[in-house]
LOZABA-944051 format. One record per residue: z, x, y of N, C-alpha, C in turn; residue in one letter. Coordinates in steps of 0.1 Angstrom, whole numbers, padded with zeros to 4 digits, always signed. Each point is the difference from the previous one (the first is absolute). Example, Ala and Ser with C-alpha at 12.3 -4.5 7.8 and 13.67 -1.06 7.14 Angstrom:
% residues 2
+0078+0132-0057+0000-0009+0012+0000+0009+0012a -0007-0004+0011+0000+0009+0011+0008-0008+0011s 
END
This chain:
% residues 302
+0088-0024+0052+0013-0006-0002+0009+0011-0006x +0015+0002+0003+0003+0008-0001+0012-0004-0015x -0003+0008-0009+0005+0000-0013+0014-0005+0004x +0009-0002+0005+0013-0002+0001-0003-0019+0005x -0003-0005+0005-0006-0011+0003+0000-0009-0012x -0004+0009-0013-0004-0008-0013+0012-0001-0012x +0016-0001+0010+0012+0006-0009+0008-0009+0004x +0008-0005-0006+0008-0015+0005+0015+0006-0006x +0007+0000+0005+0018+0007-0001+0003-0008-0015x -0002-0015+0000+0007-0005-0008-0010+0004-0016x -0006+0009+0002-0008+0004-0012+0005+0011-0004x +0008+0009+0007+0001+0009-0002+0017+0005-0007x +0007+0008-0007+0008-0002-0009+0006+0017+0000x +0012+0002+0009+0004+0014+0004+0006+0004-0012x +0009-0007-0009+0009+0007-0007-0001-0009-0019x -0015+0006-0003-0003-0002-0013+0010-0001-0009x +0004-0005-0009+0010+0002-0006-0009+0005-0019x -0013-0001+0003-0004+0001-0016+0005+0017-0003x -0009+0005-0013+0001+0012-0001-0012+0002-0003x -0008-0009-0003-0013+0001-0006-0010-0006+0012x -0015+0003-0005-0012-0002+0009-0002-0012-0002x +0001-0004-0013-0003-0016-0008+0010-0006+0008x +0011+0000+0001+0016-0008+0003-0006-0003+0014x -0003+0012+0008+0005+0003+0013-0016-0014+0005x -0010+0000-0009-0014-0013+0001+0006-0011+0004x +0008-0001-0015+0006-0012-0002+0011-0006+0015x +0007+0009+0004+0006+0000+0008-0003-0003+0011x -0010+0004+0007-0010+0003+0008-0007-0019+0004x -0003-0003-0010-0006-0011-0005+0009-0010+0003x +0012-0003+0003+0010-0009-0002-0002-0001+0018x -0001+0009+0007+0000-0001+0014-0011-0010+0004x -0012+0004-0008-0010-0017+0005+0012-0014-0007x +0004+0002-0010+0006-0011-0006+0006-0011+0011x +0012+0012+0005+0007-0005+0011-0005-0006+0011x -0015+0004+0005-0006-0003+0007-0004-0014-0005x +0004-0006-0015-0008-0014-0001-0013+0001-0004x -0008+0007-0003-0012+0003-0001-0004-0004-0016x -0006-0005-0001-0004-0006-0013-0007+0007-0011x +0000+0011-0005-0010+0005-0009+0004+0000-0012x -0011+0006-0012-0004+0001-0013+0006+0014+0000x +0018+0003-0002-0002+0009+0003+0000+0010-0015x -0001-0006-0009-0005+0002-0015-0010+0010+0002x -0013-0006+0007-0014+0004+0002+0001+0010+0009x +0011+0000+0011-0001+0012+0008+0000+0013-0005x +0013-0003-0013+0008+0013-0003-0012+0005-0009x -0007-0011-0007-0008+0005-0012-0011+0014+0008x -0004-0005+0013-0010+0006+0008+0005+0014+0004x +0012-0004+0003+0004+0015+0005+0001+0011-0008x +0006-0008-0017+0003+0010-0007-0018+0005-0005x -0008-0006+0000-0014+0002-0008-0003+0012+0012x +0000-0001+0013-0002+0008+0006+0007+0018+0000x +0015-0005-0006+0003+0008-0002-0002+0008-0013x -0002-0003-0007-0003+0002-0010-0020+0008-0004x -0006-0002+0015-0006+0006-0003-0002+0014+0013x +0005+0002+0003+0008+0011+0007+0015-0003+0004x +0012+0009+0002+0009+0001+0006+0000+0002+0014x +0008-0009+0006-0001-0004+0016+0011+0013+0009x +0008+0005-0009+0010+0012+0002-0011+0007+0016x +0001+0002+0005-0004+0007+0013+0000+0015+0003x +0011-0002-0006+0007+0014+0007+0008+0000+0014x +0006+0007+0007+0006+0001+0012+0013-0013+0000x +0002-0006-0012+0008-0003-0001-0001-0019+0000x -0008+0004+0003-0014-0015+0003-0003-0008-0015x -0002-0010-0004-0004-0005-0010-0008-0015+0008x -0013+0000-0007-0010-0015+0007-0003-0008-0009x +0012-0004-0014-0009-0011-0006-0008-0012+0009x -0012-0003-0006-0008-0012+0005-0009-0010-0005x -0005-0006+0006-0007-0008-0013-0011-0009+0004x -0012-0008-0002-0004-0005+0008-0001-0014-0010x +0002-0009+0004+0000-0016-0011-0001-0008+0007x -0009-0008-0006-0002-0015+0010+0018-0009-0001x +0008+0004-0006+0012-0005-0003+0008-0004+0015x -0004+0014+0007+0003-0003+0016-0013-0001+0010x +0002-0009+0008-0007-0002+0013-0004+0003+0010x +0014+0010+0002+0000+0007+0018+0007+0018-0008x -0001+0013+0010+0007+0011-0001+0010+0001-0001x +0005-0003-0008+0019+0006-0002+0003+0016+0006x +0006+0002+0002+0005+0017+0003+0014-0003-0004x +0007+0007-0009+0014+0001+0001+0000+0014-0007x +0011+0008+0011+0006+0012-0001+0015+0001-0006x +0006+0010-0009+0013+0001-0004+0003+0014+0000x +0011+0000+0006+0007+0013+0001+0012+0005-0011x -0004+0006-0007+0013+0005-0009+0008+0015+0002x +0009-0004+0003+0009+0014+0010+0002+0013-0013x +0005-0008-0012+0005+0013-0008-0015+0002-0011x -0012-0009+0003-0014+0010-0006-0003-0011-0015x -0011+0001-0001-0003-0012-0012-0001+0012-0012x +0002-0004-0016-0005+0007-0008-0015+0003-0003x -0005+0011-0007-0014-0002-0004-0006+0012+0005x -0012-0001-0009-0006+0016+0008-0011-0003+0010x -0001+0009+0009-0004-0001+0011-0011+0016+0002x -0010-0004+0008-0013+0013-0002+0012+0014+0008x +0011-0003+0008+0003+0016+0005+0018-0004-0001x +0005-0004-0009+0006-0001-0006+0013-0004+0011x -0004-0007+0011+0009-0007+0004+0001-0012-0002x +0014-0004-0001+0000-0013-0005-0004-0015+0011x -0004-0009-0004-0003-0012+0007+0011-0005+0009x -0002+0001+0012+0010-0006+0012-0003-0015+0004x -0015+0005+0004-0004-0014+0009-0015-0007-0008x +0002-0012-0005-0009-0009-0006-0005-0012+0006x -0015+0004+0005-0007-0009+0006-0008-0010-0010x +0005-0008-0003-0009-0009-0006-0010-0011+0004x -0012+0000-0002-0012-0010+0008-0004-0010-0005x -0003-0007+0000-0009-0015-0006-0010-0003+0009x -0008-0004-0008-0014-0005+0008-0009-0009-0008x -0001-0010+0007-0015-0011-0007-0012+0018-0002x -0006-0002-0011-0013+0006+0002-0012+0000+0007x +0003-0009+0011-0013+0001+0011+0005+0003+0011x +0012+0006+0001+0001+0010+0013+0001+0011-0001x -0005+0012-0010+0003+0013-0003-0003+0006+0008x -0005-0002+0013-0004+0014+0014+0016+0000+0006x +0006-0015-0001+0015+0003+0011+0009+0008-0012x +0001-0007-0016+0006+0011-0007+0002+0008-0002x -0015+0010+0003-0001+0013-0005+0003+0012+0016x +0000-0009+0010+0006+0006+0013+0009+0000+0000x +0004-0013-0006+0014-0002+0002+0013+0013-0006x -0007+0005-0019+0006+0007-0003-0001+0014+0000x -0014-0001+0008+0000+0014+0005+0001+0001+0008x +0005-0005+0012+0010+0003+0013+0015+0000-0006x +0009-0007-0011+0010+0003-0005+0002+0017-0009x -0013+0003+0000-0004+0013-0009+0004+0010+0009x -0007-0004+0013+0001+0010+0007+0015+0000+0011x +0006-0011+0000+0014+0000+0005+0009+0009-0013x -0005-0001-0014+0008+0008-0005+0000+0016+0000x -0013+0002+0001-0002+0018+0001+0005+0005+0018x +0005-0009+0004+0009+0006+0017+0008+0010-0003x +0003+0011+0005+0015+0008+0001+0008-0006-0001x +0009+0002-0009+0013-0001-0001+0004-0014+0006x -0014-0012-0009+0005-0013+0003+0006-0005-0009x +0002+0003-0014+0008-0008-0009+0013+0003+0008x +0008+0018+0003+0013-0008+0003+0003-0007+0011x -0006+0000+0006-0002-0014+0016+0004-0013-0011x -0009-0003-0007+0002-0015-0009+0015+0000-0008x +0002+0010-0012+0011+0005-0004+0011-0009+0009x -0003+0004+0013+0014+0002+0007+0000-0015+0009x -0011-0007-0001+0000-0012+0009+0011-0010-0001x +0006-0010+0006+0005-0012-0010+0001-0009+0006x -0012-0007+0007-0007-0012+0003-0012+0002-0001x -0008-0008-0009-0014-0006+0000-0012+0003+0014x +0010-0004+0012-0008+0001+0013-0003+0018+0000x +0013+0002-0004-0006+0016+0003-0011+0007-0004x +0002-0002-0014-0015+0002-0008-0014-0006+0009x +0001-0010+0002-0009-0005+0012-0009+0007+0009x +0010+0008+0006+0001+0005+0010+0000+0010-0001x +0002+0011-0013-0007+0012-0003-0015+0002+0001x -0002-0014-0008-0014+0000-0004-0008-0006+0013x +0004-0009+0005-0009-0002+0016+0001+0022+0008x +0011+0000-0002-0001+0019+0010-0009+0004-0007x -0004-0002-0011-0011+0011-0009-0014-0002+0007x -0003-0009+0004-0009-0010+0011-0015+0001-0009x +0004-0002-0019-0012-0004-0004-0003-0012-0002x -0017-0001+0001-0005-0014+0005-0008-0002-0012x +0000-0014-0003-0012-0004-0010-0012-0007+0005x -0010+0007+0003-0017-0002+0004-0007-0013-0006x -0008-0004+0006-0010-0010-0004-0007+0004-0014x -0003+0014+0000-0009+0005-0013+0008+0005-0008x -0007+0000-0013+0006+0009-0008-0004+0015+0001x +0007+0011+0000-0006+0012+0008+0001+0011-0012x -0008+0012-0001+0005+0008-0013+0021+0008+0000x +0005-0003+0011+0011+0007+0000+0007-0012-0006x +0001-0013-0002+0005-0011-0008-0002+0004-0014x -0007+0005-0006-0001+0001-0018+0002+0012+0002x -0004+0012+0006-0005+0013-0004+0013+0008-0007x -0003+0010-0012+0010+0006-0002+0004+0011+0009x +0014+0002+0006+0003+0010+0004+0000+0014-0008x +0006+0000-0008+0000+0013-0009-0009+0004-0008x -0013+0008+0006-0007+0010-0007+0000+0014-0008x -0009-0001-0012+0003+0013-0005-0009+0007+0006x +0003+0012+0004-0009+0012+0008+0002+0013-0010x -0011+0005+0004-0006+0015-0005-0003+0010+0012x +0004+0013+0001-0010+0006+0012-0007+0008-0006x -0011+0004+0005-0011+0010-0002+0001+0010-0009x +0012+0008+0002+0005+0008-0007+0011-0002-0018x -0001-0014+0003+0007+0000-0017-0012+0004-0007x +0006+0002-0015-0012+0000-0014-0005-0012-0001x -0010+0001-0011-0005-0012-0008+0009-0007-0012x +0012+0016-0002+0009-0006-0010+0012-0009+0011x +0004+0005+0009+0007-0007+0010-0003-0017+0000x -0012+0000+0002-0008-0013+0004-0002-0010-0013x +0002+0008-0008-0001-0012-0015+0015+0001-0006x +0011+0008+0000+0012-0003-0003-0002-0009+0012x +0000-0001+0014+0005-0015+0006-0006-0009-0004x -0017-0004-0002-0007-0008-0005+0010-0004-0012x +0005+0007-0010+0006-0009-0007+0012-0003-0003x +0006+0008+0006+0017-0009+0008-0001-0010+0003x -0012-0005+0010+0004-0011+0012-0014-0010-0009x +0001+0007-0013-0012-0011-0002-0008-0006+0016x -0010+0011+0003-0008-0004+0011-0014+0003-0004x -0012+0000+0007-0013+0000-0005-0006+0011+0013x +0007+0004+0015-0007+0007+0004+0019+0003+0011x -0001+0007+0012+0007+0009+0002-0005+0002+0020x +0004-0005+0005-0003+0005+0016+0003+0012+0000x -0009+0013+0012-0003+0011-0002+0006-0002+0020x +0014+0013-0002+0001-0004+0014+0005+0014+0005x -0001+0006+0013-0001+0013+0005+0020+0002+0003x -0001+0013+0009+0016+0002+0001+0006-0005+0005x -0011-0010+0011+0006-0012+0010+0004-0017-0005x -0005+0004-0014+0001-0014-0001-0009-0008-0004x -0015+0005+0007-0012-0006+0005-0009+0001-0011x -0005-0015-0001-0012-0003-0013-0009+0005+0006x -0005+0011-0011-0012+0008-0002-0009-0001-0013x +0007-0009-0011-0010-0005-0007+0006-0007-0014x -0008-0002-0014+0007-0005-0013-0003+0007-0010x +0009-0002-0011-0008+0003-0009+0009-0003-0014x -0011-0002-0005+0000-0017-0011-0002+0009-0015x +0001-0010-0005+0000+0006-0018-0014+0002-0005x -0013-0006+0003-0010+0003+0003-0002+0013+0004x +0002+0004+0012+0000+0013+0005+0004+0015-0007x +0011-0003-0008+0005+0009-0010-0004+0003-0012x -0013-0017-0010-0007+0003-0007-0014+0007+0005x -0002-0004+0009-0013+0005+0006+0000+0018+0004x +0011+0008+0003+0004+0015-0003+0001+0001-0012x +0000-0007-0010+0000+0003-0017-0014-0001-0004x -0006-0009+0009-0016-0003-0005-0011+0007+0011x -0003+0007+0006-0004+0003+0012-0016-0004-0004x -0004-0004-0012-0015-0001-0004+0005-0013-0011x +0004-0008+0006+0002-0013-0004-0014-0006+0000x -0010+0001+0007-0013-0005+0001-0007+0004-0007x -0003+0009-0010-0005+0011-0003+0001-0010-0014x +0016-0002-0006+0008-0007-0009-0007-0013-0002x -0001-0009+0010-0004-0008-0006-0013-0006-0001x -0012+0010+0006-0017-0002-0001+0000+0003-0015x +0009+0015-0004-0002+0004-0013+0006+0001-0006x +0004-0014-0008+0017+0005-0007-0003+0009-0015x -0008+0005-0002+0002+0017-0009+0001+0009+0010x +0000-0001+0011+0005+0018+0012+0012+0000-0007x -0001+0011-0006+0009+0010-0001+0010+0013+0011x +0011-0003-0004+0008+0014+0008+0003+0010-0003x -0001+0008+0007+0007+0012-0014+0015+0003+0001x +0010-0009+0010+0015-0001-0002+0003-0013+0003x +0011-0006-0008+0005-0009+0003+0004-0003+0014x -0007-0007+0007+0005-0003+0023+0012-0004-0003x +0008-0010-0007+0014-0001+0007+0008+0008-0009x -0006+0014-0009+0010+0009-0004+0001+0012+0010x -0012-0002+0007-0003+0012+0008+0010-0002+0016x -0001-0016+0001+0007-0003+0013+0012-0001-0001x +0009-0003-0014+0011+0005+0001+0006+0014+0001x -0009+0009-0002+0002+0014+0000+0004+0004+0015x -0006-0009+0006-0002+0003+0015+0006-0013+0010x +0009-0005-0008+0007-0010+0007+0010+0004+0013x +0004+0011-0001+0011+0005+0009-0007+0002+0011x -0010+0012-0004-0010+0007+0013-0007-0012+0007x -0008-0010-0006-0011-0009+0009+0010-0005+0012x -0001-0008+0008+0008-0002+0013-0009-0015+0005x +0008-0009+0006-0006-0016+0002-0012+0009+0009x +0005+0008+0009-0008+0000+0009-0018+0004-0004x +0001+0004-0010-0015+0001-0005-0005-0014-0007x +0015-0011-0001-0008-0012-0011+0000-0013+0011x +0005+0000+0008+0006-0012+0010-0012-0001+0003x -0001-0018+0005-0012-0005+0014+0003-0006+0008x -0006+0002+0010+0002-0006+0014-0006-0014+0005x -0007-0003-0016-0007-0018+0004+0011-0009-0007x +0010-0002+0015+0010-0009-0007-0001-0010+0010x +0006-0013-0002+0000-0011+0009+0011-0001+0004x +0005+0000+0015+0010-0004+0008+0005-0010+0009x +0010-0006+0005-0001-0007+0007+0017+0002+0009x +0000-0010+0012+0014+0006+0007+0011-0015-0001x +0011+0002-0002+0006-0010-0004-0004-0015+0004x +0000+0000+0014-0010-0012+0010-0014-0005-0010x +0000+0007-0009-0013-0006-0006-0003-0014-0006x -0009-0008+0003+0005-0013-0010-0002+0002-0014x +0004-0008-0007+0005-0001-0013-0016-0006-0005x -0009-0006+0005-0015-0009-0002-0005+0010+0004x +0001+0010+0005-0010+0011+0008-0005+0013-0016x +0015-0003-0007+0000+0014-0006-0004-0007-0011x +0007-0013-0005-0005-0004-0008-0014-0005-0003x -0011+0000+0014-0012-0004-0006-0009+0015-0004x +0004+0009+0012-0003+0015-0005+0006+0004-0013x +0007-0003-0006+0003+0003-0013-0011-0003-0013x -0005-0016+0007-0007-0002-0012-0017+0001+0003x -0001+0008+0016-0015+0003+0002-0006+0014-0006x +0017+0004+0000-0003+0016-0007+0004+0003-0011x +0007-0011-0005+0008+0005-0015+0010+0013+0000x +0010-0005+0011+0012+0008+0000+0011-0003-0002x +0009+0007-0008+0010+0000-0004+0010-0003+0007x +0000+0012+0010+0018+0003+0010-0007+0005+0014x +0011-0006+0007-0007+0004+0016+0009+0008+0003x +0006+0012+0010+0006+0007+0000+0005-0007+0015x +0012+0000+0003+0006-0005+0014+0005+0011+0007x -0008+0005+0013+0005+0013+0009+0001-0007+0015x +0007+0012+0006+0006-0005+0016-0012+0007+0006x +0000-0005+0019-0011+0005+0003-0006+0012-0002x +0012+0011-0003-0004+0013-0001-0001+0010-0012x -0003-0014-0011-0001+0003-0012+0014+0003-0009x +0011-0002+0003+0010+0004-0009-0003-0010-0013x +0002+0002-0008+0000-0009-0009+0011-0011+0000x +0001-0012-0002+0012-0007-0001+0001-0008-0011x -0013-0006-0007+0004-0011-0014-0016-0001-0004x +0003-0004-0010-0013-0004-0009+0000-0016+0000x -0013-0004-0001-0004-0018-0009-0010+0002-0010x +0006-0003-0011-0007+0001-0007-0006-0017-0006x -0009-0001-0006-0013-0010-0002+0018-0011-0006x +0001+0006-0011+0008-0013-0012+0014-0003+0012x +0004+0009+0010+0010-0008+0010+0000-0010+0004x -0016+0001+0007-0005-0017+0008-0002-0009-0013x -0001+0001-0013+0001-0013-0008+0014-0004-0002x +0010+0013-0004+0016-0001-0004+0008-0008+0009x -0005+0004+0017+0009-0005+0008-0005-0012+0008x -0017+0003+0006-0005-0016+0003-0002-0007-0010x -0008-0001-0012-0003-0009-0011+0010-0003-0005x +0005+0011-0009+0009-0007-0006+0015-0003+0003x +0004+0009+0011+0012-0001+0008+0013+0009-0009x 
END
């Protein structure tokens, strides 16, 4: 079924008048009103804002997806709002909020929600689609952007539905100090290892970096009096610049291609006790990561 199919004109709201993300909800929300639609909508707001509140829905690309999942509603709401001169508030690449897709869902349909907003994810990262929207000024048109984009929402839930697009990467050639200033910028726990093309060639994790500080970690703990005769992580910061991923990285990582199901990765996750699956195209480019706590953030707990 094709994502535009799941968008009804009179849902949709070209010329926002809020300034805010909160306002522009509220706002947003009055379009079921009109529609006569009966809800708690006390309970709605409380859901959206809890959700928001435990991440920011801000998008980027100018996009913003508050959502929410409550038995308060019945059936899928979709309503979209367009704000011409930009919402206030900070945003991950510091453009401001244009277009606000806001979703509702009973809790027992999360495979059409989570298509739903990641086919709206992926209508937002298009070329130079916000100013297509920007500049629309009928509802139908918006429509009909999004039918041309000709994305469809599938029977399954698939890994390109949750998966994160934006990975941190390392290549072969950075340091060990390279790889732990990012490790702790991005507050992350390990690091895709990818060549000049692009192409996943391996990881490497925080583990990996104590284990070059301990190379006789086994040694440590048959006999905890083995003695050293220099401190390992004063010696490895000595040599932080010189070491190189390419001597610490591995190649036993788990992968999968967007088409993947979402039950596929998730049962392999817990046969092997893995973390993150890495998402590449057939020819290995790298494209997104899934990590284990995403399938509870976005299937479980929504």
């Amino acid at each position: 079924m094709k994502l535009a199919n799941l968008l009804m004109e009179r849902r949709i709201k070209i010329d926002l008048k809020s300034r805010t993300k909160d306002d522009a909800i509220i706002e947003l929300l009055d379009l079921i009103k009109t529609d006569g639609v009966n809800l708690d909508y006390h309970e709605v707001l409380a859901s959206i804002k809890e959700r928001e509140d435990i991440e920011n829905t801000n998008y980027g690309h100018g996009f913003a997806f508050p959502h929410a999942r409550t038995d308060a509603v019945k059936e899928l709401y979709i309503l979209i709002g367009v704000s011409h001169y930009g919402l206030e508030g900070r945003t991950p690449d510091s453009i401001p909020v244009h277009v606000v897709c806001l979703l509702l869902t009973p809790a027992t349909i999360a495979k059409l929600y989570l298509q739903t907003l990641s086919g709206l994810a992926s209508f937002g990262r298009t070329e130079g689609i916000l100013d297509k929207i920007i500049n629309i000024k009928q509802p139908c048109e918006l429509v009909k952007l999004v039918g041309d984009s000709n994305i469809t929402v599938d029977k399954e839930l698939m890994v390109r539905d949750i998966m994160r697009h934006s990975v941190a990467c390392v290549t072969p050639d950075d340091s060990l100090k390279d790889v732990a200033n990012r490790m702790f910028q991005d507050r992350l726990s390990a690091l895709a290892v990818v060549d000049a093309e692009d192409k996943l060639v391996g990881v490497i994790s925080d583990r990996d970096l104590i284990k070059a500080a301990l190379p006789d970690y086994k040694s440590l703990i048959s006999n905890l009096n083995y003695s050293m005769e220099v401190e390992p992580f004063e010696e490895l910061l000595k040599n932080e610049e010189k070491i190189k991923v390419s001597q610490l990285y591995r190649t036993d990582y788990e992968k999968a291609t967007p088409n993947t199901r979402i039950v596929e990765i998730a049962a392999m996750m817990i046969f092997k006790d893995v973390r993150r699956v890495f998402v590449v195209s057939k020819d290995e480019k790298l494209l997104g990561v899934l990590l284990r706590k995403d399938i509870v953030n976005m299937v479980i707990r929504g």
